[in-house]
TIDRENLUM-100142 format. One line per 3 residues: number of its first residue (from 1); their letters; for each residue x, y, z of C-alpha. Coordinates in nm, 4 decimals, always signed. Layout:
<sites>
NUM	A	X,Y,Z | ... $
</sites>
This chain:
<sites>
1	XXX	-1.1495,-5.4397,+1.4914 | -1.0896,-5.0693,+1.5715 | -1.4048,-5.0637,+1.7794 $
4	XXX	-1.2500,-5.3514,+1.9569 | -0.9512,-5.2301,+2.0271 | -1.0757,-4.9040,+2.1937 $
7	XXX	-1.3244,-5.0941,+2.3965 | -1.0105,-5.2533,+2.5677 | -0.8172,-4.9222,+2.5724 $
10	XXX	-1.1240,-4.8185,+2.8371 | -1.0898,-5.0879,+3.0027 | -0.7319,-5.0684,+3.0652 $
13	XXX	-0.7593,-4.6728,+3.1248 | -1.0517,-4.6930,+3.3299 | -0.8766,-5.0140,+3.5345 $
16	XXX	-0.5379,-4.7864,+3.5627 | -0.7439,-4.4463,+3.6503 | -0.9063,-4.6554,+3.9607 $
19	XXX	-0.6111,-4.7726,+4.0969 | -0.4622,-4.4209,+4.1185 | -0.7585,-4.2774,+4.3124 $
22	XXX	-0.6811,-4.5958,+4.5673 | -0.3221,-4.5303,+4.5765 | -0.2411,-4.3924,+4.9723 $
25	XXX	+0.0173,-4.0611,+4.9816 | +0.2312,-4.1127,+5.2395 | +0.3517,-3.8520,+5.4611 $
28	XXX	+0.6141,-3.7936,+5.7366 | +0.3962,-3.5445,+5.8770 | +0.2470,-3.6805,+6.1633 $
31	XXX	+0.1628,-3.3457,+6.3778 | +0.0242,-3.0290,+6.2687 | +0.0496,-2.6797,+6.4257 $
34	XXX	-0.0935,-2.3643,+6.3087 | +0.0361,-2.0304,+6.4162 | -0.1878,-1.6999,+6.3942 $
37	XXX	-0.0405,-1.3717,+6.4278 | -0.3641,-1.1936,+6.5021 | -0.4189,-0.8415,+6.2675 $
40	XXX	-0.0217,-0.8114,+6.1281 | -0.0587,-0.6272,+5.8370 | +0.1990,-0.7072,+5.5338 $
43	XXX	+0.3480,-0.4382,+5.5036 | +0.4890,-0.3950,+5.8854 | +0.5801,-0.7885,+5.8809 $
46	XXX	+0.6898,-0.9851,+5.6141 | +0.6442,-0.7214,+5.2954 | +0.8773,-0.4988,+5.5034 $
49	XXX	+1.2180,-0.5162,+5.2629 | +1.4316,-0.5104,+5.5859 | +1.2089,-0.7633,+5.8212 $
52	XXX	+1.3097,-0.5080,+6.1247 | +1.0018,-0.5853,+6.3377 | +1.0055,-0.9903,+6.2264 $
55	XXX	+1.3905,-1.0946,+6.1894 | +1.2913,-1.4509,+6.3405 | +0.9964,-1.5107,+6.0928 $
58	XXX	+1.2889,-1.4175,+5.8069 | +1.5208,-1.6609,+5.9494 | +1.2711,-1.8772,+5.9233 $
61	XXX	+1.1953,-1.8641,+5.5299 | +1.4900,-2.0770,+5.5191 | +1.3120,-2.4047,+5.7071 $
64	XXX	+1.0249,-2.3709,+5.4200 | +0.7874,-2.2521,+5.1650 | +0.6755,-1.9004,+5.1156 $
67	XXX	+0.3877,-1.7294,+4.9802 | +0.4005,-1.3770,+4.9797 | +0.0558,-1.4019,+4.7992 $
70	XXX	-0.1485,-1.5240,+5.0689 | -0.4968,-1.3573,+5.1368 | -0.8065,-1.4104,+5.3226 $
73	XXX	-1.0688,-1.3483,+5.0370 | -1.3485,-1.3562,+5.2859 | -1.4402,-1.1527,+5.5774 $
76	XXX	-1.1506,-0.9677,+5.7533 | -1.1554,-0.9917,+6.0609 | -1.0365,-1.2196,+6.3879 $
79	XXX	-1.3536,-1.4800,+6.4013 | -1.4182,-1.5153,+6.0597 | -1.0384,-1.5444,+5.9552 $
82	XXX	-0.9615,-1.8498,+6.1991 | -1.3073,-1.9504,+6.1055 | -1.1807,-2.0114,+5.7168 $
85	XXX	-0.8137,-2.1126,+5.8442 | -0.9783,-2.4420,+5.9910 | -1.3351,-2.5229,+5.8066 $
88	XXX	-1.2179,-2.3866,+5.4266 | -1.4923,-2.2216,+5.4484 | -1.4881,-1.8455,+5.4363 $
91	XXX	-1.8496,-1.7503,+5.6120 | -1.9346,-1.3984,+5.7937 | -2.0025,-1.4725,+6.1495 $
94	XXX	-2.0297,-1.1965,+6.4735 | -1.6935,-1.1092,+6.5296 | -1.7637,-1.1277,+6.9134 $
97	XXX	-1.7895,-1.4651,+6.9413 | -2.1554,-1.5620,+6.9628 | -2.1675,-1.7052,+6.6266 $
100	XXX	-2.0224,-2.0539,+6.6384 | -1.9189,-2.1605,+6.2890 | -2.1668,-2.3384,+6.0600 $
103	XXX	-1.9268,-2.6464,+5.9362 | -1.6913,-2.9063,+6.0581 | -1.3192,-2.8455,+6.0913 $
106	XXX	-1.0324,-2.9821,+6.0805 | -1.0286,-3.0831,+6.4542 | -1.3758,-3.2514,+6.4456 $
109	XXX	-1.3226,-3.3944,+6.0848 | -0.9753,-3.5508,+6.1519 | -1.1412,-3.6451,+6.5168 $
112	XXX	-1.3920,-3.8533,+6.3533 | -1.1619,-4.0543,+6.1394 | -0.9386,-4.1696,+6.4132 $
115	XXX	-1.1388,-4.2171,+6.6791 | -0.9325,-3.8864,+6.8680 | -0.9789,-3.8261,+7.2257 $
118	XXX	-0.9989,-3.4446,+7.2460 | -0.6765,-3.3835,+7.4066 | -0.5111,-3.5335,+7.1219 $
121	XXX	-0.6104,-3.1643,+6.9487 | -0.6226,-2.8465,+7.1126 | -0.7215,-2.4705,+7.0187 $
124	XXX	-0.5050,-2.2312,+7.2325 | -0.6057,-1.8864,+7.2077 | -0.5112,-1.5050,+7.3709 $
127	XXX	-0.8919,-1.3971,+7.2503 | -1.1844,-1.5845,+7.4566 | -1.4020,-1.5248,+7.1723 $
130	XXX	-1.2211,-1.8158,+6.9780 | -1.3332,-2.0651,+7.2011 | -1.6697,-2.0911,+6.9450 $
133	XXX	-1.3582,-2.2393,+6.7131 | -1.4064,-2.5639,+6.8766 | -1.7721,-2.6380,+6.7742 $
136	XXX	-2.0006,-2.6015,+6.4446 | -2.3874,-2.5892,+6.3827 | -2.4513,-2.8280,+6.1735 $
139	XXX	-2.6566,-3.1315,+6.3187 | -2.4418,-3.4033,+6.2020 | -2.1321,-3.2437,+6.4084 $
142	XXX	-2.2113,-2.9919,+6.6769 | -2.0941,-3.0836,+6.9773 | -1.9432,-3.4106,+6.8505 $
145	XXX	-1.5475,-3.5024,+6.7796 | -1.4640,-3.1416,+6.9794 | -1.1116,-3.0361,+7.0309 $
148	XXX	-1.0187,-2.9010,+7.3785 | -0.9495,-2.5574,+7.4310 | -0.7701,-2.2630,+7.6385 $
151	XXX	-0.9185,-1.9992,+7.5418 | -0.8597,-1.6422,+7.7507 | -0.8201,-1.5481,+8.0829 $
154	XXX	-0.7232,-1.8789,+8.2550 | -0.8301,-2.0304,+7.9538 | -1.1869,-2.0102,+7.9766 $
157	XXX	-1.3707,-1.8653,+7.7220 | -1.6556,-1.7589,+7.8449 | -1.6276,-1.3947,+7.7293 $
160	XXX	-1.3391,-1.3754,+8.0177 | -1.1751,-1.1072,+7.8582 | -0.8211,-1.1655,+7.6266 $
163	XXX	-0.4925,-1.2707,+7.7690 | -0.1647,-1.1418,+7.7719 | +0.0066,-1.3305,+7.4696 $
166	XXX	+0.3436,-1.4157,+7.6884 | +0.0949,-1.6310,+7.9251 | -0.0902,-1.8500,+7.6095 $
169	XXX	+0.2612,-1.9025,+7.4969 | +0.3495,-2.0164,+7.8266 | +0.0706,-2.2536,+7.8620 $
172	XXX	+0.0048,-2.3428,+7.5633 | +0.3956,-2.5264,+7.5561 | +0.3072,-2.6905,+7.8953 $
175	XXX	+0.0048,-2.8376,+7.6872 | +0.2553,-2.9353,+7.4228 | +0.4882,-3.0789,+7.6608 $
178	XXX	+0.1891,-3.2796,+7.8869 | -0.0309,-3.4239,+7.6446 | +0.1887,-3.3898,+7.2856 $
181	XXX	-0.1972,-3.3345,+7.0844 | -0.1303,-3.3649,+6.7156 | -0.3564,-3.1023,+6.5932 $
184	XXX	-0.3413,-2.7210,+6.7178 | -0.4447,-2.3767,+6.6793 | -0.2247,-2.1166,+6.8229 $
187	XXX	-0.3573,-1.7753,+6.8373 | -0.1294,-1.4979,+6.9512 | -0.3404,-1.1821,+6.9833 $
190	XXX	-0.1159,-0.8372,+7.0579 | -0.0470,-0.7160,+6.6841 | -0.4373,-0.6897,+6.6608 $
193	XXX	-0.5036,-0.5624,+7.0098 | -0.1960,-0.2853,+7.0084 | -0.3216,-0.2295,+6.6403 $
196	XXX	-0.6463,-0.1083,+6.7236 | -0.5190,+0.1086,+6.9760 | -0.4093,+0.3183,+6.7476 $
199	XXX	-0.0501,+0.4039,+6.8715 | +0.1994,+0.3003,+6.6008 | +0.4985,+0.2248,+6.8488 $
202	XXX	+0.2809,-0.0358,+6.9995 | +0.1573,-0.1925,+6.7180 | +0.5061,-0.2481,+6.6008 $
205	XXX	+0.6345,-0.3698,+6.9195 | +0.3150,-0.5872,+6.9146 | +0.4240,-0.7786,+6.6199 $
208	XXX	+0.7938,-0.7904,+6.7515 | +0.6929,-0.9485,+6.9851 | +0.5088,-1.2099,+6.8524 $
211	XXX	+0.7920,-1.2487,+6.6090 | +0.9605,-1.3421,+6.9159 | +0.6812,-1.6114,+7.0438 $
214	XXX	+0.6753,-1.7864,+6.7352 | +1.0060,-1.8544,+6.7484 | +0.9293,-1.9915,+7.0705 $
217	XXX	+0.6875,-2.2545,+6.9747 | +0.8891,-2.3451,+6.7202 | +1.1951,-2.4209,+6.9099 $
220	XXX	+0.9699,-2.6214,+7.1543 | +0.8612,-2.8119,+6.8544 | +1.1814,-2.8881,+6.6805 $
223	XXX	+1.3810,-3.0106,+7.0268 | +1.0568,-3.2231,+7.1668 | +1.1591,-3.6225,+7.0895 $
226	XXX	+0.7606,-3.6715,+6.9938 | +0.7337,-3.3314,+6.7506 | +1.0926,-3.3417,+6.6034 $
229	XXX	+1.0929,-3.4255,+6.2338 | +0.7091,-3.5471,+6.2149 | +0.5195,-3.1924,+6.2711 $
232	XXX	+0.4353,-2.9258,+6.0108 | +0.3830,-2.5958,+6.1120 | +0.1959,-2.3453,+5.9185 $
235	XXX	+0.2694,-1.9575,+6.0180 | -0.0053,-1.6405,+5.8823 | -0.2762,-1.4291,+6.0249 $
238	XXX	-0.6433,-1.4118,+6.0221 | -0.6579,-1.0534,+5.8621 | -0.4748,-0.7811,+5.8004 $
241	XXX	-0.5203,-0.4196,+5.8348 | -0.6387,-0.1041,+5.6463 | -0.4053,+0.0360,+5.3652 $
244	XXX	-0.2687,+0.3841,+5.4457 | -0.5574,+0.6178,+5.3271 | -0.8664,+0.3575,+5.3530 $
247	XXX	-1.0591,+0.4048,+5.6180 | -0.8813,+0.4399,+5.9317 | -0.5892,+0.3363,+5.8740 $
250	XXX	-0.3176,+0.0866,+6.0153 | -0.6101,+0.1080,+6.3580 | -0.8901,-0.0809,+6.1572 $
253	XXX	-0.9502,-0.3462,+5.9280 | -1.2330,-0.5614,+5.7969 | -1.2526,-0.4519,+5.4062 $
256	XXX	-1.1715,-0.5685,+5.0980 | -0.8551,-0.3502,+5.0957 | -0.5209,-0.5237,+4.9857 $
259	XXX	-0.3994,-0.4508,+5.3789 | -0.6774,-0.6263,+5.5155 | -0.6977,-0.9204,+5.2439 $
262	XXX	-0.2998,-0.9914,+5.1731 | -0.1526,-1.1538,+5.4624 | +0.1313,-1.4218,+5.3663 $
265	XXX	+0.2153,-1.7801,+5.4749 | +0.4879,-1.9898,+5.5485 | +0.4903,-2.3327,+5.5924 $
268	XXX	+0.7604,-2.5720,+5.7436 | +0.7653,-2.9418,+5.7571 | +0.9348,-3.2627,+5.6865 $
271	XXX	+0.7307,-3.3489,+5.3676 | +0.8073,-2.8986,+5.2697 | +1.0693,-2.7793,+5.0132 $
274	XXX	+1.2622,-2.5316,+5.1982 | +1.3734,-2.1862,+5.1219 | +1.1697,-2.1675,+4.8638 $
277	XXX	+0.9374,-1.8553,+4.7339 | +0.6188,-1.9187,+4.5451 | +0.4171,-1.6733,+4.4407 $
280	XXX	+0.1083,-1.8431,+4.3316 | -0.1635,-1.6771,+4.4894 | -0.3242,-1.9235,+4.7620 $
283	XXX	-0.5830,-1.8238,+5.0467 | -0.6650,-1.9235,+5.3938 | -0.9124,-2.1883,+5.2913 $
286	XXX	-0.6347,-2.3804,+5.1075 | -0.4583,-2.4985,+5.4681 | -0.7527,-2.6629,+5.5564 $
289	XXX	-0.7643,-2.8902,+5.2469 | -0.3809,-2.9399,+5.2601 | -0.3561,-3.0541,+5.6293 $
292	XXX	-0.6760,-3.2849,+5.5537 | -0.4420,-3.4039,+5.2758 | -0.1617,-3.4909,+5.4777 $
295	XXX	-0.3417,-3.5975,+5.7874 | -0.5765,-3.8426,+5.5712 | -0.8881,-3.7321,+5.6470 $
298	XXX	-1.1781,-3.5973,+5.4505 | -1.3461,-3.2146,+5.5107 | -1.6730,-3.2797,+5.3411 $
301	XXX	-1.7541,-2.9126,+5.3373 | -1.4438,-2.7402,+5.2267 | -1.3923,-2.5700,+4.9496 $
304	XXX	-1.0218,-2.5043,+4.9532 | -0.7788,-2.6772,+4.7348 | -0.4410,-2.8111,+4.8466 $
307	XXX	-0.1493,-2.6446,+4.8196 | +0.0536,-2.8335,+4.5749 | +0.3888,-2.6202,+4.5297 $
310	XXX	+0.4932,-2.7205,+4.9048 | +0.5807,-3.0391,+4.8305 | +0.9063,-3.1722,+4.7925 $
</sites>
């Protein structure tokens, strides 16, 4: 009889266990928008006690989740950081773009599931070099389910040389505003470029002023009738810089130092807790897997995890 009676406890379990793995999350997130500050390091942005050079991003906390404990645990630098941001995969390519990335990301894979037409996701970038973000090697995907993108000078690619971040901005809202894609990459470039120039005063006025461009984008979002109250935004950087005394300096980066790995997040959305802090420690690879989460699509080659504390 006991044997019995377990038997139709698995049955039941195994019956009940099934049906959960069917069961469909729903979401209000419709849209998804990520936002790279290109080469901030944590200390000068959000780790800063008195958020002088990023009041807007501060404001901002208040909208959404937190993690000061973001890191890229991979290779630390502009390619390879926006590389693991969109595959969740962290994999050391040329940083000059003439390595395209080896797997699928979140473009292609969510692409593939609905059918997309490539302006319904875009990759808008100050550096030309990111243009290789649109495209993978493996057989199965390359050149297949491809984003489009504006990627440089004019938008280009091509190894046309970077753009001035106040003209991606610029365009990049009048591709918001003509073809409302549901999926995008924003890369804003001058905290990284000023950075490496080795001139402190710039390099803060860099990242002041992309403070000031992502509040741009976000007002866009949060006043256009087709993004308001359906889009998620996600806000970090690909890298950060060297710790004081490594190297350097503030002018370099691409270690394993705690200024080039720690980098911080914050997410906003409709489907977000807001003003909260969490301090679990999450890395770049994660947004990949939460977006394919939220979007409903599968990233056969991630290894991230989602991000489970964001949601409300």
């Amino acid at each position: 009889m006991n044997w019995m009676i377990w038997s139709v406890v698995l049955v039941i379990t195994s019956f009940f266990g099934c049906e959960r793995d069917k069961i469909h999350e729903e979401f209000e997130t419709e849209n998804v928008v990520i936002i790279v500050v290109d080469g901030a390091r944590y200390s000068e942005s959000w780790g800063d006690p008195t958020h002088a050079n990023v009041p807007n991003l501060d404001s901002l906390k208040s909208q959404g989740v937190f993690f000061p404990n973001f890191f890229n645990f991979g290779d630390t630098r502009t390619v390879p950081g926006h590389t693991a941001l969109i595959t969740g995969v962290y994999e050391n390519l040329d940083n000059n773009g003439y390595d395209t990335p080896t797997n699928p990301s979140i473009f292609q894979c969510w692409a593939k599931k609905f059918n997309a037409s490539s302006n319904e996701s875009w990759v808008i970038t100050s550096k030309d070099k990111l243009e290789v973000l649109g495209n993978c090697t493996r057989s199965a995907w390359r050149d297949q389910y491809l984003p489009e993108t504006h990627c440089g000078v004019n938008g280009d690619g091509l190894m046309s040389g970077y753009q001035d971040d106040s003209a991606t901005v610029a365009q990049g809202l009048a591709i918001l505003e003509e073809y409302h894609p549901k999926l995008v990459l924003f890369n804003l470039r001058e905290p990284d470029y000023s950075g490496h120039g080795g001139v402190w005063n710039q390099y803060l006025n860099a990242i002041q002023n992309s403070d000031e461009y992502v509040k741009q984008i976000i007002e866009f979002i949060q006043n256009d009738p087709a993004y308001q109250g359906k889009t998620t935004i996600f806000i970090t950087c690909d890298h950060g810089r060297h710790t004081d005394g490594v190297a350097e300096g503030f002018s370099g980066h691409g270690d394993d130092c705690e200024g080039c790995q720690r980098i911080g997040m914050l997410a906003i959305g409709p489907d977000f807790k807001q003003g909260k802090t969490v301090k679990t420690e999450y890395g770049q690879i994660d947004i990949a897997r939460t977006i394919a989460r939220m979007l409903d699509f599968e990233m056969p080659h991630g290894k991230g995890r989602s991000i489970k504390e964001l949601f409300r």
